[in-house]
C-alpha positions in Angstrom: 31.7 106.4 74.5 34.6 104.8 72.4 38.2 106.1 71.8 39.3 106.5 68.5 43.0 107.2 68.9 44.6 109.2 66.7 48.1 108.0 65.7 49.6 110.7 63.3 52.3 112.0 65.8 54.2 108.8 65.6 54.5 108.8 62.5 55.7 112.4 63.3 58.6 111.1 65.3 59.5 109.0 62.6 59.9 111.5 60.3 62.2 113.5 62.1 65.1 110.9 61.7 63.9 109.0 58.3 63.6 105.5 58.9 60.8 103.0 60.1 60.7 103.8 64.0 58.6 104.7 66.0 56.8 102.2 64.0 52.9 103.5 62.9 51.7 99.7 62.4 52.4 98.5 65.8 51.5 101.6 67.4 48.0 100.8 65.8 48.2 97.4 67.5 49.3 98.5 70.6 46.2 100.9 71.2 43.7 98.2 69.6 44.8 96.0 72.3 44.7 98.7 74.9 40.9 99.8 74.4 41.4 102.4 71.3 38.3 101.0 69.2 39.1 103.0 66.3 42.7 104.2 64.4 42.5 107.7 63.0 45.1 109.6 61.0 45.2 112.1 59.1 46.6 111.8 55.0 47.4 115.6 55.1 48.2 117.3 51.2 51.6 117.6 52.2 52.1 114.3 53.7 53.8 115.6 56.9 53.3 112.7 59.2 51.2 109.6 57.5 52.2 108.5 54.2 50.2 106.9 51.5 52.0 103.4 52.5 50.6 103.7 56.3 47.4 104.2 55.4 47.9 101.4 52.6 49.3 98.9 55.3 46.7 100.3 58.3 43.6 99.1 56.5 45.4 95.5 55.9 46.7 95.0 59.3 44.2 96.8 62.2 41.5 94.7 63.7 39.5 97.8 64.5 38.7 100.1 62.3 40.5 103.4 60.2 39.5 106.7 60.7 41.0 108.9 57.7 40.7 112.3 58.7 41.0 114.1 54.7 40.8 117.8 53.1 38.4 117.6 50.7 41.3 117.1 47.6 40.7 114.8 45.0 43.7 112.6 45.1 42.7 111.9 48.5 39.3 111.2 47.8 41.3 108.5 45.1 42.9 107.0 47.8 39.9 106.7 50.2 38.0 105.3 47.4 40.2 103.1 46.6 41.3 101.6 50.0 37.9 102.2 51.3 37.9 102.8 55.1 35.3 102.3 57.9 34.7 105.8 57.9 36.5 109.6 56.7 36.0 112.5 58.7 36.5 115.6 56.4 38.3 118.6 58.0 40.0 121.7 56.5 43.4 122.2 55.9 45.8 124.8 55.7 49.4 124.1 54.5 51.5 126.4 57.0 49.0 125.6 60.1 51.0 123.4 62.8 47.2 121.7 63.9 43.9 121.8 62.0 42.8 124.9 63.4 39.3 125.2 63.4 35.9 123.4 62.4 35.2 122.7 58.6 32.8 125.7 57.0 30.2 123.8 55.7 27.4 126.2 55.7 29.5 128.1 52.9 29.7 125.4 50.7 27.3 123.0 51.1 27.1 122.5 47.5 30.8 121.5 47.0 30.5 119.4 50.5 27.7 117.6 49.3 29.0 116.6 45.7 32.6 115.7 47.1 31.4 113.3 50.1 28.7 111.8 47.5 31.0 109.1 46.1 32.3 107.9 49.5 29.0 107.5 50.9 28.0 105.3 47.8 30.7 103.7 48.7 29.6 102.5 51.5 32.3 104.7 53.5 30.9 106.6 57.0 31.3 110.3 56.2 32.0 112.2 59.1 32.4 116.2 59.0 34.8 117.7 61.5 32.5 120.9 62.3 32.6 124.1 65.1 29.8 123.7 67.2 27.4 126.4 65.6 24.1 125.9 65.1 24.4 127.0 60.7 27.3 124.4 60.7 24.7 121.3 62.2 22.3 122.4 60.0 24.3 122.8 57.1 25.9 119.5 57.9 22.6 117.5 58.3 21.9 118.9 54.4 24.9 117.2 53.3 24.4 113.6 53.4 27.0 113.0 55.9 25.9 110.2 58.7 28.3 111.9 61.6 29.3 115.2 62.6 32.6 115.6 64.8 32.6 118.5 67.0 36.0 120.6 67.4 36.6 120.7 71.0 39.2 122.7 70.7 37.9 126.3 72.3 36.4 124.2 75.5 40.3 122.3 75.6 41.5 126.1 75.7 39.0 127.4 78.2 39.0 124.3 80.8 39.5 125.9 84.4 38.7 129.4 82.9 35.7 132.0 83.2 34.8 131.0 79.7 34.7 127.2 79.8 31.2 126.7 80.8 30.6 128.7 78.1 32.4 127.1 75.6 31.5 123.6 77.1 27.1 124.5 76.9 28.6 125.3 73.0 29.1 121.8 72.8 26.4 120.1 74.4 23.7 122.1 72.4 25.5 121.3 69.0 25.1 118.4 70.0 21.2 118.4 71.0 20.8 119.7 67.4 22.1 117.8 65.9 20.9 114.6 67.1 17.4 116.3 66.3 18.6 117.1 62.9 19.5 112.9 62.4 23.3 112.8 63.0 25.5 110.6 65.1 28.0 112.9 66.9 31.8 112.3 67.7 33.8 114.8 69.9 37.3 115.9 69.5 40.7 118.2 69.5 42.5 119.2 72.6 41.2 116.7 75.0 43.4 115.5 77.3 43.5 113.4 81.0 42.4 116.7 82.6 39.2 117.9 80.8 38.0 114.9 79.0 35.7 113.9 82.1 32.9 116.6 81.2 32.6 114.8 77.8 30.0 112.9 80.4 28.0 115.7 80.6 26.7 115.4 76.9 24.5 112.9 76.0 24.5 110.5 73.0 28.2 111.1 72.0 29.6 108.4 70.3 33.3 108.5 70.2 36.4 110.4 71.2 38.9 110.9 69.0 42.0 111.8 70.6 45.6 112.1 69.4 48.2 114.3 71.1 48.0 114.2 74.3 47.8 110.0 74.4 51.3 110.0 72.4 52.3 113.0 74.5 51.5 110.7 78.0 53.4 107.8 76.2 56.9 109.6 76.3 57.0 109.2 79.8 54.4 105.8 80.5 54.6 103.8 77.7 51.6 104.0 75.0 49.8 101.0 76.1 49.6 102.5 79.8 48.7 106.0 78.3 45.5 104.4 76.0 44.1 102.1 79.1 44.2 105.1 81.1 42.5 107.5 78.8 39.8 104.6 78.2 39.5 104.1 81.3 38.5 107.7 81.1 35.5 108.3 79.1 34.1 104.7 79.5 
């Protein structure tokens, strides 16, 4: 498996104060140079962490590639047109939610997912779709277009050391079955950390991690080079 890493919550940092540190540009260096594979961040509506200028600077600079995690909104369709990533993963979005909270319904809108990720696939851009892992949202999501799906780990991250993970965790590894069946590459992520990333193992054919928090979280207290070997070390 690879490690995207997902750098939005130093760009949080930065914001609290204003300024230019924590700097997002050589945080992206720092985890290419560490075993992160791929940079993802997320251009929310609202701009709360990544700015347009990051993204702008990111796709000059990394030697990796850019993830750009997007709602489907049309001035940020511009943008990824424009500066024209390795790959977008679509996701929903909700203005007053502190985290993306749950998987992208594509079964009830396929149309409008279809006709929105049609230009950035012409373009040569990797569509991804950030999806729960339920069986009408692979199959939905295999009608689309889209090369990848990205499962929302999320309720297994919740349940880990529970009576409900192994339910939560066979959630994830027949999504994934499907969907492999159904023609799809398959990426993994949201909650993950150092303690249940391991089982990730247990499901064949994923292709990358993308993890965010709990990397920049590990930093505070061992530096973020340290913090991306050892999560790499991790799902290798």
């Amino acid at each position: 498996m690879l490690l995207g890493v997902n750098i939005d919550h130093v760009a949080t940092l930065r914001n609290a104060r204003g300024g230019s540190e924590p700097n997002v540009i050589k945080a992206a260096e720092i985890c290419e140079n560490n075993g992160g594979t791929s940079i993802t961040t997320h251009l929310r509506e609202d701009r709360r962490h990544i700015k347009d200028e990051d993204v702008r600077t990111l796709i000059k600079t990394i030697k990796t590639k850019l993830n750009l995690e997007m709602a489907m909104a049309d001035d940020i369709q511009k943008i990824a047109l424009e500066i024209k990533p390795h790959s977008i993963c679509l996701v929903p979005e909700k203005r007053q939610e502190i985290t993306t909270e749950g998987g992208l319904d594509v079964a009830g809108q396929i149309e409008r997912v279809t006709n929105f990720i049609k230009p950035l696939i012409d373009a040569d851009i990797i569509v991804s779709l950030f999806i729960d892992p339920d069986t009408k949202q692979v199959e939905a999501a295999a009608k689309t277009g889209a090369q990848f799906i990205e499962m929302h780990t999320g309720r297994y991250s919740e349940a880990y050391g529970t009576k409900n993970e192994e339910e939560e965790f066979q959630n994830l590894k027949h999504a994934s079955e499907l969907a492999h069946k159904l023609g799809l590459k398959v990426n993994a992520g949201h909650g993950l950390n150092y303690e249940n990333v391991h089982r990730m193992h247990e499901i064949p054919g994923l292709y990358e991690l993308n993890i965010g928090h709990s990397i920049i979280s590990r930093a505070v207290f061992t530096g973020l080079a340290n913090a991306v070997r050892e999560m790499a070390d991790l799902i290798k």
